[in-house]
VMD Tcl script that builds the backbone (N, CA, C; Angstrom):
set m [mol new atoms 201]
animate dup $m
set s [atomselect $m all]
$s set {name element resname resid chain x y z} {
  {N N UNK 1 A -33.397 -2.611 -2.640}
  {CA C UNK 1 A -32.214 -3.105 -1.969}
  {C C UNK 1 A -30.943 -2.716 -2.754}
  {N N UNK 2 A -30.963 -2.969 -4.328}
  {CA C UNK 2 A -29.843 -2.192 -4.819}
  {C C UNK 2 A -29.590 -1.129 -4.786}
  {N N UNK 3 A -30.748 -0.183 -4.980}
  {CA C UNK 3 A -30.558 1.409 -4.311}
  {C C UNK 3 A -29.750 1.632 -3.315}
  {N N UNK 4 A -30.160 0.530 -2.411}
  {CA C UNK 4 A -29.637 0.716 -1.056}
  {C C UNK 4 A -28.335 0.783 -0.692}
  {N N UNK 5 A -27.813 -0.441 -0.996}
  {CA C UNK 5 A -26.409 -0.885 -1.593}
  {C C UNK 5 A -25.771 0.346 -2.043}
  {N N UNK 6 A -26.191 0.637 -3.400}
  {CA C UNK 6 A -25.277 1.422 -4.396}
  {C C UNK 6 A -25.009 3.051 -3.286}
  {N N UNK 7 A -25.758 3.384 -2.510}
  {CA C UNK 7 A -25.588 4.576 -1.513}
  {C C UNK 7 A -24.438 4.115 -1.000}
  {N N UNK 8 A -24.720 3.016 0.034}
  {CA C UNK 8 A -24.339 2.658 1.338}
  {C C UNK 8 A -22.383 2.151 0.521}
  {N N UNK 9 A -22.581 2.053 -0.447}
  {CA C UNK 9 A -20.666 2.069 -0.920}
  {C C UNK 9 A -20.339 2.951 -1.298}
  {N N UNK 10 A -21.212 4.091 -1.383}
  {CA C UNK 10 A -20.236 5.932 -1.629}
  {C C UNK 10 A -19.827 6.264 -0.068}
  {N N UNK 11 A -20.164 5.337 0.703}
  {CA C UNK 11 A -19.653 5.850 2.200}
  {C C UNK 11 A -18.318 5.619 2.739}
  {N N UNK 12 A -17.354 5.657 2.460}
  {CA C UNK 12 A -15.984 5.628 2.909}
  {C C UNK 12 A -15.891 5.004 4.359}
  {N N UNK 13 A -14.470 4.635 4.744}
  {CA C UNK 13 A -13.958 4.536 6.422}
  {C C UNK 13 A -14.163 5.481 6.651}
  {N N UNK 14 A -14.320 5.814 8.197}
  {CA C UNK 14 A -14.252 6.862 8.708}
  {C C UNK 14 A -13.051 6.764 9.748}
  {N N UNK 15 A -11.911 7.687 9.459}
  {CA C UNK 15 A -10.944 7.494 10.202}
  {C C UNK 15 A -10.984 8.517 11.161}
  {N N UNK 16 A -9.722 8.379 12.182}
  {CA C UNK 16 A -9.485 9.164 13.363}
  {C C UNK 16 A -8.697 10.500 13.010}
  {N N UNK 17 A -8.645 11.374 13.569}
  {CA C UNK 17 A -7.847 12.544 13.328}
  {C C UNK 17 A -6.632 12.706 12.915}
  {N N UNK 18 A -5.946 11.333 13.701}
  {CA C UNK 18 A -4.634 11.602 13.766}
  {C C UNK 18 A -4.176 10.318 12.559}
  {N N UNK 19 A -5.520 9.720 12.208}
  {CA C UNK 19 A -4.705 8.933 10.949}
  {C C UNK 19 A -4.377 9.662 9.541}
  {N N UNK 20 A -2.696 8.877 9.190}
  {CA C UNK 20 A -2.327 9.579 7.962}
  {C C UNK 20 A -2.819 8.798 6.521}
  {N N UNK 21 A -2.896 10.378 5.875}
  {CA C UNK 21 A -3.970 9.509 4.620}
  {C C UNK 21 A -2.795 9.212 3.245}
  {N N UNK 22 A -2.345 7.885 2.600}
  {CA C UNK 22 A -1.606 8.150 2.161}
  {C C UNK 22 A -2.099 6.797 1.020}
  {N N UNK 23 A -1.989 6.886 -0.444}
  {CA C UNK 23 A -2.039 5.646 -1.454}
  {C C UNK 23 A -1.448 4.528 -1.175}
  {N N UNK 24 A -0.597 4.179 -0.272}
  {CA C UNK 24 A 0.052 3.344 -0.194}
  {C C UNK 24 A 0.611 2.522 1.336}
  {N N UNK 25 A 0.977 1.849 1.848}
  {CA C UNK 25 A 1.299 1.259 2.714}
  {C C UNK 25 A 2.659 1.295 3.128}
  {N N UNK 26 A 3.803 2.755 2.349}
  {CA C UNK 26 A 5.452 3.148 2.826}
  {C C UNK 26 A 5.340 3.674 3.685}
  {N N UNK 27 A 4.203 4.808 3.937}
  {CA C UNK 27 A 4.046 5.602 5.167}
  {C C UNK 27 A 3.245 4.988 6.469}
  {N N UNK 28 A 3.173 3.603 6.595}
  {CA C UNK 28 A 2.206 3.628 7.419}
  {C C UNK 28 A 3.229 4.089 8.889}
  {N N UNK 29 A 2.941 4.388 10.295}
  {CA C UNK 29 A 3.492 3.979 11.134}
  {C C UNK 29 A 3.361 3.109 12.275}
  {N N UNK 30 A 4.374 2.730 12.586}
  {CA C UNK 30 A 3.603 1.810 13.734}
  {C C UNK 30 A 3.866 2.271 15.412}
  {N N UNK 31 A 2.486 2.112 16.186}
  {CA C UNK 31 A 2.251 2.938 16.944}
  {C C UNK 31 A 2.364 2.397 18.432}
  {N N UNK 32 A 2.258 1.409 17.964}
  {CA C UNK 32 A 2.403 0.261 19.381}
  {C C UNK 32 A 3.226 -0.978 19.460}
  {N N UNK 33 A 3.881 -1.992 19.934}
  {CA C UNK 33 A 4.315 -3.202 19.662}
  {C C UNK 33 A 4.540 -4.241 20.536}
  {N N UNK 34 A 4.239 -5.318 21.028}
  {CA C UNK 34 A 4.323 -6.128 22.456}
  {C C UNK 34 A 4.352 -7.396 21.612}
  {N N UNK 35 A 5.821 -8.131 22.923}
  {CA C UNK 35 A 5.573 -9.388 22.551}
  {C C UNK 35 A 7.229 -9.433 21.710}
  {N N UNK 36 A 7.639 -10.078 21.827}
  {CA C UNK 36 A 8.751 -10.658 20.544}
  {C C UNK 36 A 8.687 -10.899 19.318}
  {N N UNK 37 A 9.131 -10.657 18.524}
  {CA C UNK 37 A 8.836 -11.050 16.864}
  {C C UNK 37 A 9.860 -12.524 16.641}
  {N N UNK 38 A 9.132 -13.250 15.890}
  {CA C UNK 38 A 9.384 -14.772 15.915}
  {C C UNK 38 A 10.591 -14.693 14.833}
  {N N UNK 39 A 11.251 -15.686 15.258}
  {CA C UNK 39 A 12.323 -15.971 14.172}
  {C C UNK 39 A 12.178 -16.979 13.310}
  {N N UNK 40 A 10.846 -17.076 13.564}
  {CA C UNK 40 A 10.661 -18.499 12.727}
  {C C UNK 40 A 10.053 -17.529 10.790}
  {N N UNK 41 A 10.639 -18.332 10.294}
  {CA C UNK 41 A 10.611 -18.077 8.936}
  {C C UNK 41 A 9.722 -19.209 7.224}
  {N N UNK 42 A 8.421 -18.560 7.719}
  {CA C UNK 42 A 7.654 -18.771 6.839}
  {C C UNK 42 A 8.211 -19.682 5.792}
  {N N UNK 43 A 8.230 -20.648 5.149}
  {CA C UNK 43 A 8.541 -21.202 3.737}
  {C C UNK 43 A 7.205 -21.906 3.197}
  {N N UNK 44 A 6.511 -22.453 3.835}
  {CA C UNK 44 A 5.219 -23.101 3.070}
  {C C UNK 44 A 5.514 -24.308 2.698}
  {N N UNK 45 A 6.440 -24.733 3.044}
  {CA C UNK 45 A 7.213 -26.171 2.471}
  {C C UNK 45 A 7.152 -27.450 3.833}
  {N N UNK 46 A 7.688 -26.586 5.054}
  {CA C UNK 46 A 8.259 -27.774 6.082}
  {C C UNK 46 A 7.396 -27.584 7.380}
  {N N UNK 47 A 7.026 -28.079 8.088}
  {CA C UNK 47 A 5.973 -28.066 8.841}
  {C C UNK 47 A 6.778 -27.363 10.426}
  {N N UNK 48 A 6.227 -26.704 10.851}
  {CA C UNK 48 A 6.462 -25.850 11.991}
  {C C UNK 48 A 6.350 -24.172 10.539}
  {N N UNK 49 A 6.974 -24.828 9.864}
  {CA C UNK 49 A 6.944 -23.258 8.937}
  {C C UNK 49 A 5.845 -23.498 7.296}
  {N N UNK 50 A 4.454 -23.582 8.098}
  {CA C UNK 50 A 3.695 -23.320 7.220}
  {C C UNK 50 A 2.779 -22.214 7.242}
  {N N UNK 51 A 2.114 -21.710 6.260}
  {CA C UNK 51 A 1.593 -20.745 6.430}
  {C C UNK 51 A 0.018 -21.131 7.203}
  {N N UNK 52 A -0.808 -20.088 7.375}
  {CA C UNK 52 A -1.956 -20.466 8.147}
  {C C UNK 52 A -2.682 -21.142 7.511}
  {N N UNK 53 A -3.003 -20.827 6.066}
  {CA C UNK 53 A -4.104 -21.511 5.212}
  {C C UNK 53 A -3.690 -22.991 5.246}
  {N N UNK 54 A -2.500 -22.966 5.356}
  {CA C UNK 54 A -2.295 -24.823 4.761}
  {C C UNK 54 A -2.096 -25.825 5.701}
  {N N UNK 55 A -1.909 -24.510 7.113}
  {CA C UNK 55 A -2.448 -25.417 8.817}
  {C C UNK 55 A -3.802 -25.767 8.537}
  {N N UNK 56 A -4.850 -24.901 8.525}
  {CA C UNK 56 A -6.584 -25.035 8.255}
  {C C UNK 56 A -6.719 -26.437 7.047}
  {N N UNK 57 A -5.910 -26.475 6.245}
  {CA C UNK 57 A -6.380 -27.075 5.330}
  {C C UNK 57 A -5.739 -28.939 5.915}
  {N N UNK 58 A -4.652 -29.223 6.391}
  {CA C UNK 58 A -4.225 -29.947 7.332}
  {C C UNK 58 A -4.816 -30.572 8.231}
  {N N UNK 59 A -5.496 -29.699 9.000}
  {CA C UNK 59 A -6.378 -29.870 10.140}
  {C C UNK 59 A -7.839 -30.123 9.560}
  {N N UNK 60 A -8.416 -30.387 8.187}
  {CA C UNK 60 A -9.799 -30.201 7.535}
  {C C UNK 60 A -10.558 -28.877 8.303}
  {N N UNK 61 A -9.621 -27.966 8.263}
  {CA C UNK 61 A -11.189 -26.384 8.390}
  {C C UNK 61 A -11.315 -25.914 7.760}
  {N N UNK 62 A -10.786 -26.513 6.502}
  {CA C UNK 62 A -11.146 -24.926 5.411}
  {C C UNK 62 A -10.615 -26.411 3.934}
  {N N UNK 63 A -12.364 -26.432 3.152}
  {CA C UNK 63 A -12.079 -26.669 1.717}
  {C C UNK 63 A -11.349 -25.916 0.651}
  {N N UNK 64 A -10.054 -25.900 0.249}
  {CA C UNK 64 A -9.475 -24.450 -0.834}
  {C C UNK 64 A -9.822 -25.231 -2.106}
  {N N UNK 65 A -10.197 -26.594 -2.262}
  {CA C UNK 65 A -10.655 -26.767 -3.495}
  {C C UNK 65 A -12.055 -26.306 -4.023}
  {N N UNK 66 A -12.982 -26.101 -2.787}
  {CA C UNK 66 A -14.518 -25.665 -3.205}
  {C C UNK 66 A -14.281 -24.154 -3.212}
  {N N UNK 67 A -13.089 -23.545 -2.752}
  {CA C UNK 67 A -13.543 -22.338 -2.903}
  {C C UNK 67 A -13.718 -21.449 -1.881}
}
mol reanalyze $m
mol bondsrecalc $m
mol representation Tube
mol addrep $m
């Protein structure tokens, strides 16, 4: 099974033709877009503007103290 493993992670993504290959995330482009972008502004502090993890954790779906 480790054999197996240790192959099966020399196998890369396999991308599309037209994706660009680049170290970093300056070049990405974006190719599509729908919908409005929210004006609401993330802080993690005040509620309507929390982030997702600390909705889940709010709501009991997600232990972040176990891990």
């Amino acid at each position: 099974m480790k054999q197996r493993d240790a192959k099966l992670n020399l196998i890369g993504n396999i991308l599309g033709d037209g994706v660009p290959i680049f170290k970093d995330e300056d070049h990405n482009e974006v190719k599509v877009t729908w919908g409005q972008k929210s004006d609401i502004v993330v802080d993690g502090k005040s509620l309507g503007k929390l982030h997702h993890h600390q909705i889940m954790h709010l709501l009991d779906m997600v232990e972040l103290e176990r891990g």
